[in-house]
C-alpha positions in Angstrom: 111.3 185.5 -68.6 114.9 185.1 -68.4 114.7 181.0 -68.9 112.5 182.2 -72.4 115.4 184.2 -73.9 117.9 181.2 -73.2 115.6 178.7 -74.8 115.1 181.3 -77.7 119.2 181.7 -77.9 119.5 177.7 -78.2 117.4 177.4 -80.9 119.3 180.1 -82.9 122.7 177.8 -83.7 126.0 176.8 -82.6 128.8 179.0 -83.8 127.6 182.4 -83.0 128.1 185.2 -81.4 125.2 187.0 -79.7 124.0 189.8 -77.3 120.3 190.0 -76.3 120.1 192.9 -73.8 116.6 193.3 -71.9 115.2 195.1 -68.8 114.1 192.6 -65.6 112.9 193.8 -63.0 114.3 197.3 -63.2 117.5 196.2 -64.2 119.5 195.9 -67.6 120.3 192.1 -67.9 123.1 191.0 -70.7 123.0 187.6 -72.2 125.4 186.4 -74.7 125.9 183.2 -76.6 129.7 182.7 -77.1 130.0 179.1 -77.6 130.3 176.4 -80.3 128.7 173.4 -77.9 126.4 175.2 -75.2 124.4 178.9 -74.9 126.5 180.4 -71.9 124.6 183.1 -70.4 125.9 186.2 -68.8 124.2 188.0 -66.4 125.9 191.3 -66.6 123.4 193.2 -63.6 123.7 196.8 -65.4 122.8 199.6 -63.5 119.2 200.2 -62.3 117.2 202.6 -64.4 119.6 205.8 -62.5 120.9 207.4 -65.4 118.5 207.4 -68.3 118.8 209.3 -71.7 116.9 212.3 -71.4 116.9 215.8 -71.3 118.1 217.5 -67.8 115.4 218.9 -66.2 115.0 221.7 -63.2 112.6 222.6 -60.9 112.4 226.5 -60.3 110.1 227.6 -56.9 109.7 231.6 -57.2 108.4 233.1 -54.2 106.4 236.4 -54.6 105.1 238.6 -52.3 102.0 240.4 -53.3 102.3 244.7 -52.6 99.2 245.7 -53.4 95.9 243.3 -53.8 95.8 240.4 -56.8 92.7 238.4 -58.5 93.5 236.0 -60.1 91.5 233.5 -62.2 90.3 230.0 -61.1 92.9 228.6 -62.9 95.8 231.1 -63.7 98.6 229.1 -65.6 97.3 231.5 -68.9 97.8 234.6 -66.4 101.7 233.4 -65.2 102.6 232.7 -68.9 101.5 235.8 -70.3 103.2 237.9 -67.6 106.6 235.6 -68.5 106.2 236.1 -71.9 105.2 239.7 -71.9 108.3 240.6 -69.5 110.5 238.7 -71.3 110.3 240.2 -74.4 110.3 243.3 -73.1 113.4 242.7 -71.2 115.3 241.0 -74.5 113.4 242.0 -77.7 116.2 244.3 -79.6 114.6 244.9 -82.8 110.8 246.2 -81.3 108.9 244.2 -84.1 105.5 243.4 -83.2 106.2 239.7 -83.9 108.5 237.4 -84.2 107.8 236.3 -87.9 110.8 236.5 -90.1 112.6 237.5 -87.3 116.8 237.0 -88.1 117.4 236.5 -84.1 114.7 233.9 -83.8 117.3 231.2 -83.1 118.9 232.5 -80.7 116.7 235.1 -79.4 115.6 234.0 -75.4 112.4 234.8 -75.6 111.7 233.0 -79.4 113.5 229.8 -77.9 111.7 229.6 -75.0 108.0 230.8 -76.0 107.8 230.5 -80.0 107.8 227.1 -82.0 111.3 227.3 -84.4 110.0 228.2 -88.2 109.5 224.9 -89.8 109.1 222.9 -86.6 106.2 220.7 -86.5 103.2 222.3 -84.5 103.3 220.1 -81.3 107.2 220.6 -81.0 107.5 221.0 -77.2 108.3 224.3 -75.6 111.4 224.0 -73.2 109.5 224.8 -69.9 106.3 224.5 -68.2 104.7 226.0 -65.6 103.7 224.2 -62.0 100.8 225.9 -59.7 99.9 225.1 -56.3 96.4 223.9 -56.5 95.8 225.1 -52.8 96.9 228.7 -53.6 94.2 231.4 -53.1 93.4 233.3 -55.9 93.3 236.5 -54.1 96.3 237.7 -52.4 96.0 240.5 -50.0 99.4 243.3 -49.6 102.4 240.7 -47.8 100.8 237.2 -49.3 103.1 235.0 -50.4 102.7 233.4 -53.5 104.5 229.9 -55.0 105.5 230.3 -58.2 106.4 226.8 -60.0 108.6 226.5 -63.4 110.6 223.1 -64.9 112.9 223.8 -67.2 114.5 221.5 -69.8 117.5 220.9 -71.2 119.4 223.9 -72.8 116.4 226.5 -71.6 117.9 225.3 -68.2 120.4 228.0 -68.7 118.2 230.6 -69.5 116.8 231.0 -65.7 117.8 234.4 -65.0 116.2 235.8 -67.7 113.3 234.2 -66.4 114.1 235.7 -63.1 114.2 239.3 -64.5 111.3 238.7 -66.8 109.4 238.1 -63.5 110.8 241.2 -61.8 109.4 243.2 -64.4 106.0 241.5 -64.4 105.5 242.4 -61.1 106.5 245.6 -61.4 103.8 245.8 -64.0 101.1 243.7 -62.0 99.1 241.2 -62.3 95.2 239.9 -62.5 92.5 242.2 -63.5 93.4 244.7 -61.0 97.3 245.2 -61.8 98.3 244.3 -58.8 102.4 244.3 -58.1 103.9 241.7 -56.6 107.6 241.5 -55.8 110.2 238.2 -56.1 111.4 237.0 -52.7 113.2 234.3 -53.6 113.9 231.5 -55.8 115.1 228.2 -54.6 115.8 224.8 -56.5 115.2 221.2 -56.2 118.7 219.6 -56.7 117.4 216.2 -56.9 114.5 215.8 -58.8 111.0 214.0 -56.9 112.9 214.8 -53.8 110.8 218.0 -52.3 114.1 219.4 -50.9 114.5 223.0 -52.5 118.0 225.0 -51.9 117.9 229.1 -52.0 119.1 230.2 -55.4 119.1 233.6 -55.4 117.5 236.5 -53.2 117.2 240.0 -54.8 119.7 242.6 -53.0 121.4 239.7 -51.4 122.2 236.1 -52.9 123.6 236.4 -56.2 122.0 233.8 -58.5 124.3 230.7 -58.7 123.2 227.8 -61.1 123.2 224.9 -59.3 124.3 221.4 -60.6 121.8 219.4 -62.7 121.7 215.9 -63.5 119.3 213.7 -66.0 116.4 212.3 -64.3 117.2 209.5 -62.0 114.0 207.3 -61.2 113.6 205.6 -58.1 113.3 201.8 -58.0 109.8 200.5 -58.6 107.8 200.6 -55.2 107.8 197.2 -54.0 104.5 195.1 -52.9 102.6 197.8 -54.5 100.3 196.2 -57.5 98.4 199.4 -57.9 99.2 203.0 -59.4 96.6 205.8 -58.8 97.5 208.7 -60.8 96.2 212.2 -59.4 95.4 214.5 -62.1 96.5 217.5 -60.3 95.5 220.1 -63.6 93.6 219.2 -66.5 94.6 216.4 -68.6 93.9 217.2 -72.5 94.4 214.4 -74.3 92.9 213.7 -78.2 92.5 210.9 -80.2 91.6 211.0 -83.6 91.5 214.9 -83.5 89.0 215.0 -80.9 89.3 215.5 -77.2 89.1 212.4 -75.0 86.1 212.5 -72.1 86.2 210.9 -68.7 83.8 208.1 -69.9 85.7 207.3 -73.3 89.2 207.3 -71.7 90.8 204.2 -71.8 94.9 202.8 -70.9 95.7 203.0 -74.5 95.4 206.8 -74.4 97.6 207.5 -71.5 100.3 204.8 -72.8 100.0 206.7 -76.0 100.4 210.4 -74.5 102.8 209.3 -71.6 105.1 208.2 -74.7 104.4 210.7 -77.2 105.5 213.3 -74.6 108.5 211.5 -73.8 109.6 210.7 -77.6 109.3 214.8 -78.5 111.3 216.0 -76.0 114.2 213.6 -76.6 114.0 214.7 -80.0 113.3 218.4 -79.5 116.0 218.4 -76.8 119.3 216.2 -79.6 118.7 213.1 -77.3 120.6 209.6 -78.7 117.1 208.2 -79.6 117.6 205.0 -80.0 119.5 204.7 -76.3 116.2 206.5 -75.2 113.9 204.0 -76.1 115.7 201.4 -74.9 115.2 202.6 -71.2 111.7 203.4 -71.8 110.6 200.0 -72.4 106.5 200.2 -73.1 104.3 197.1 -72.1 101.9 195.5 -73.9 98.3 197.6 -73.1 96.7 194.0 -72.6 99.0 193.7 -69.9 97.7 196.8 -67.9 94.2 197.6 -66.7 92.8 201.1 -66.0 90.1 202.2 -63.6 88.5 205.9 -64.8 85.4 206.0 -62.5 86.9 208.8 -60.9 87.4 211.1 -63.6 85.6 214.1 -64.1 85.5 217.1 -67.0 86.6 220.5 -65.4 86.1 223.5 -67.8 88.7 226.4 -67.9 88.3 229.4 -70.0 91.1 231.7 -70.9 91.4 235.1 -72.8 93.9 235.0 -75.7 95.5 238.4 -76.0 97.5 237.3 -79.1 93.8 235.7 -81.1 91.9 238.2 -79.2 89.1 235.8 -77.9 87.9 233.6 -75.7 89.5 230.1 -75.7 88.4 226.5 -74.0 90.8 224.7 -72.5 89.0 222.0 -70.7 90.1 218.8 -69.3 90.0 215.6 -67.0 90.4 215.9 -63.2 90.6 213.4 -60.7 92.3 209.8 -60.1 93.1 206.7 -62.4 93.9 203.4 -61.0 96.4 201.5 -63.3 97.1 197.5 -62.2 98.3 194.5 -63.8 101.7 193.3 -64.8 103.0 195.8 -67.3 103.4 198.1 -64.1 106.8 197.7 -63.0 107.9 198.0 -66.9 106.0 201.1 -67.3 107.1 202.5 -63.9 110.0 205.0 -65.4 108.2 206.3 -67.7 105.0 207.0 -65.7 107.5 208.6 -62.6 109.2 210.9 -65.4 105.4 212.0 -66.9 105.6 213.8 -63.2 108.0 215.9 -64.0 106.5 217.0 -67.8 103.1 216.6 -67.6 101.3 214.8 -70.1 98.7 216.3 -72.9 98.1 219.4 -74.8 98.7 222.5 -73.4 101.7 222.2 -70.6 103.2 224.8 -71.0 100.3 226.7 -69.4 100.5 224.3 -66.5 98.3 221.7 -67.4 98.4 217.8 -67.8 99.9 217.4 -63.8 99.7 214.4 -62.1 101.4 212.7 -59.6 101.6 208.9 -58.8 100.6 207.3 -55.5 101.0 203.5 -55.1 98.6 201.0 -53.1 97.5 197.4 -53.4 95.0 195.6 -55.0 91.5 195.2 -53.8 90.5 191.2 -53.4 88.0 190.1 -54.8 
């Protein structure tokens, strides 16, 4: 690749003055033409993709301890988000509306910021937080069960944690499931380094004061080595549409998740006042011909949830289970695919869903 950009930089003229900047193997390369006679190229080695521009994000683990018994739904991302929501505006709603149309605190309001869409946002403007559930957690927790709570925030919502802590207190107080059973908050710890599965204590009620720990943007690892495969684990269900219509396990195909993975990616930089332009240009996409993906292993998994807010029953279906991804466009589309991790991909993340996380093999011979 590199020997391509010099030929391309000869051909240009004598007398100029350029800088091509590209990605190579992880790494930001710098080639400039500075000579009258001869292309001189520089190989400025930038740093690996360590510092990228996008939003901060932190990984919130509540611990709960249930007091009395708890049912919870196969799926119970809608039941976490409603007891959120519902605590937090009853912790910081002053004015007692019913809503929070034409609302004059909706800007700054915790609650609005972190559960409404701004007035005149576009409709898939990304809320600032999603919520991460432990697949192998039972749904019914007996008196002294601890439970593993999950929440990311992003950016500027980052700072809005203990609100979120006391909005949980108060949902517990209040119960949970069918039954109203309470639960109590044990602790809340962090993960200082994102990807890393080391969580730090935070805050325990009655003893640790909450402290806000550092956080930094997202700093992907280098690209596994000697790996030519990427299996994707769709841990929740994966929503995805094209053309208005929801994508099934036997039409999906790479240009869907390339398309989501970046769609995601491209709203929250905006959504979160991120120098766009420096975005993309760490988020380099490859070519889709340059990337094959294996679905055999997807199935449709159907989730129905009560809205209390539309007052009816709601679908929110989606794909489960593992794609393979090979080919040469990999190692390009490694940041990007590590970040997805981190905010879930697809319609409807807030609630939890669109999860996946990456595992890395190699190719089958044929």
């Amino acid at each position: 690749m590199i020997k391509k950009v010099i030929a391309d930089l000869r051909t240009i003229g004598r007398g100029l003055i350029l800088r091509a900047r590209m990605w190579w193997l992880g790494y930001g390369v710098e080639i400039v033409y500075i000579r009258d006679t001869e292309c001189v190229v520089e190989m400025d080695i930038l740093s690996p993709m360590s510092s990228l521009a996008f939003p901060a994000l932190m990984r919130l683990r509540f611990c709960l301890r249930a007091l009395d018994t708890i049912q919870l739904p196969a799926y119970a991302g809608s039941t976490w988000r409603g007891l959120l929501g519902h605590g937090l505006r009853g912790s910081v709603c002053v004015t007692g509306a019913p809503s929070c149309d034409g609302c004059l605190l909706s800007g700054t309001c915790v609650y609005s910021t972190l559960f409404e869409i701004p007035a005149g946002a576009p409709a898939n403007t990304p809320h600032p937080f999603l919520l991460e559930l432990d697949r192998e957690a039972p749904s019914r927790l007996v008196p002294g069960e601890e439970y593993a709570l999950g929440i990311t925030l992003i950016g500027s919502a980052i700072t809005q944690a203990p609100y979120l802590i006391h909005a949980l207190i108060q949902a517990g107080e209040q119960g949970a499931g069918a039954s109203r059973g309470r639960f109590s908050l044990v602790r809340v710890e962090a993960e200082p380094r994102l990807g890393s599965d080391v969580w730090t204590v935070l805050h325990v009620p009655g003893q640790i004061p909450y402290q806000a720990p550092s956080v930094n943007e997202p700093a992907p690892p280098p690209a596994p080595s000697g790996a030519d495969i990427l299996r994707l684990h769709l841990l929740t269900p994966l929503r995805i549409k094209r053309a208005g219509r929801l994508v099934g396990a036997r039409e999906f195909v790479v240009d869907d998740l390339l398309k989501a993975l970046q769609r995601r990616l491209h709203a929250l930089a905006i959504t979160h006042d991120v120098d766009l332009g420096h975005h993309i240009a760490h988020y380099p996409q490859p070519e889709p011909a340059t990337v094959r993906l294996s679905a055999s292993r997807l199935r449709w998994f159907d989730w129905t949830r009560y809205s209390s807010r539309q007052h009816r029953q709601m679908q929110f279906g989606g794909l489960l289970g593992e794609l393979e991804l090979e080919g040469e466009g990999l190692e390009t589309l490694w940041p990007s695919l590590w970040l997805g991790q981190w905010t879930h991909l697809g319609k409807a993340s807030a609630f939890g869903l669109g999860a996946y996380g990456l595992m890395t093999g190699v190719a089958k011979s044929f």
